[in-house]
C-alpha positions in Angstrom: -9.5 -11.8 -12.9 -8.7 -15.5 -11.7 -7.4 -16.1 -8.3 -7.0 -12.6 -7.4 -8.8 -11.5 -4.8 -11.5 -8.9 -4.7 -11.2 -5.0 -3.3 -12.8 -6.0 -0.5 -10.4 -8.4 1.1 -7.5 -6.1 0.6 -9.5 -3.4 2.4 -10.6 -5.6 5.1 -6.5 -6.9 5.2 -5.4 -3.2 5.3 -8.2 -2.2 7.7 -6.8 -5.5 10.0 -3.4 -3.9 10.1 -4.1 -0.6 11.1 -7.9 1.0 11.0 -7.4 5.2 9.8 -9.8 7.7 10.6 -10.4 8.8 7.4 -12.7 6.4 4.8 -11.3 5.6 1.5 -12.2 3.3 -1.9 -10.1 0.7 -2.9 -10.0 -1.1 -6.7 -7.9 -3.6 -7.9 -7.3 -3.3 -11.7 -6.4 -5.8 -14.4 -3.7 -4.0 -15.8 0.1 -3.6 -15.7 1.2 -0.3 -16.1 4.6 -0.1 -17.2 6.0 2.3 -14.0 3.1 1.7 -11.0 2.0 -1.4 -9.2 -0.7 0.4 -7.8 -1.4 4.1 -7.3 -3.0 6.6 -4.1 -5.2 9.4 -5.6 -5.4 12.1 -2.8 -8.3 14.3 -4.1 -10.5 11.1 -4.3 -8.9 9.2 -1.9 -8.8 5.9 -4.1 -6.0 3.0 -4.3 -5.7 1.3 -7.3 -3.9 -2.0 -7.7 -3.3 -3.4 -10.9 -3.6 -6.8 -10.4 -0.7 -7.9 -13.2 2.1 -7.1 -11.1 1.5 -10.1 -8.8 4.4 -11.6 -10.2 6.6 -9.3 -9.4 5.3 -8.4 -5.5 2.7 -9.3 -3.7 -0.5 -7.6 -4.1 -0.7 -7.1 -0.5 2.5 -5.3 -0.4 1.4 -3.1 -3.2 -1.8 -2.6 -1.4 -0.1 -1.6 2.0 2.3 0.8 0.3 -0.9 2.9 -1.3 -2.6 3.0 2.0 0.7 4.0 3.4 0.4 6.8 1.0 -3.9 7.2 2.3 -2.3 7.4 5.7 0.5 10.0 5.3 -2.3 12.7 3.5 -4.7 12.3 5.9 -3.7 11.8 9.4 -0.1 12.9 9.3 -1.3 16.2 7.8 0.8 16.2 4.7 0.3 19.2 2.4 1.3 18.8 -1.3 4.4 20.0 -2.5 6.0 20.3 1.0 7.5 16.9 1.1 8.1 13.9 -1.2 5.9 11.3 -1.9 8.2 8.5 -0.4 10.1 11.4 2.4 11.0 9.9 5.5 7.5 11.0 6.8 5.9 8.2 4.4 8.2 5.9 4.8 8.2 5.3 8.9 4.6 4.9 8.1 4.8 2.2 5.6 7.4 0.4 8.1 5.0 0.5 10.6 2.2 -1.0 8.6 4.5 -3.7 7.5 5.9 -4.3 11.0 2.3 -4.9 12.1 1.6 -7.3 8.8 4.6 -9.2 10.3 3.1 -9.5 13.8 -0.3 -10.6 11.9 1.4 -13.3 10.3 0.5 -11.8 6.9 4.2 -11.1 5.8 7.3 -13.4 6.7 10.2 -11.2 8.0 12.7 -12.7 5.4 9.7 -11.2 2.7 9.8 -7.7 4.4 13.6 -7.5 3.9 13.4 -8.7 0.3 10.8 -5.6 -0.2 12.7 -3.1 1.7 15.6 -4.0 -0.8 13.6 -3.5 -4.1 12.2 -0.1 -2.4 15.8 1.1 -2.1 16.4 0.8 -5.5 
């Protein structure tokens, strides 16, 4: 994969922003599925990023919302089934970690407002 960075530097990027309590494997993919940038798998605690939808966001944003996703399971104590995926819940979280990618200088705020748009839609 040229010029895309490894798993490692977006674990140690997410890991910068905000260091959970509970470990977790990260893998970025060369792929571009048509309906997910990336994907959270609770039972094995995995993100995947696929890697061919840098064009459309940035990988780090695709890599934040996963672990947004890692975040809400394990230390906000979400149970299957008993709220969406992307409920209010998950989404304070993921404003917080992109709040603090803003404050690292990782995210320009103009960039976070573009994002929050294509979320909404």
């Amino acid at each position: 994969m040229a010029n895309i960075p490894d798993a490692n530097y977006f674990k140690n990027l997410l890991l910068s922003i905000y260091p959970c309590k509970e470990p977790f494997e990260l893998l970025v993919v060369d792929k571009k599925p048509k309906t997910r940038m990336g994907v959270y798998n609770i039972d094995k605690r995995r993100i995947r990023i696929y890697a061919r939808w840098r064009v459309v966001s940035p990988l780090e944003e695709i890599a934040i919302h996963e672990y947004a996703h890692h975040i809400h399971y394990t230390e906000q104590n979400k149970v299957e089934n008993q709220e969406r995926p992307h409920g209010p819940q998950f989404w304070e979280i993921y404003g917080a970690l992109m709040c603090r990618a803003v404050q690292k200088g990782l995210f320009k705020e103009e960039r976070v407002l573009e994002i929050s748009k294509m979320n909404k839609s």
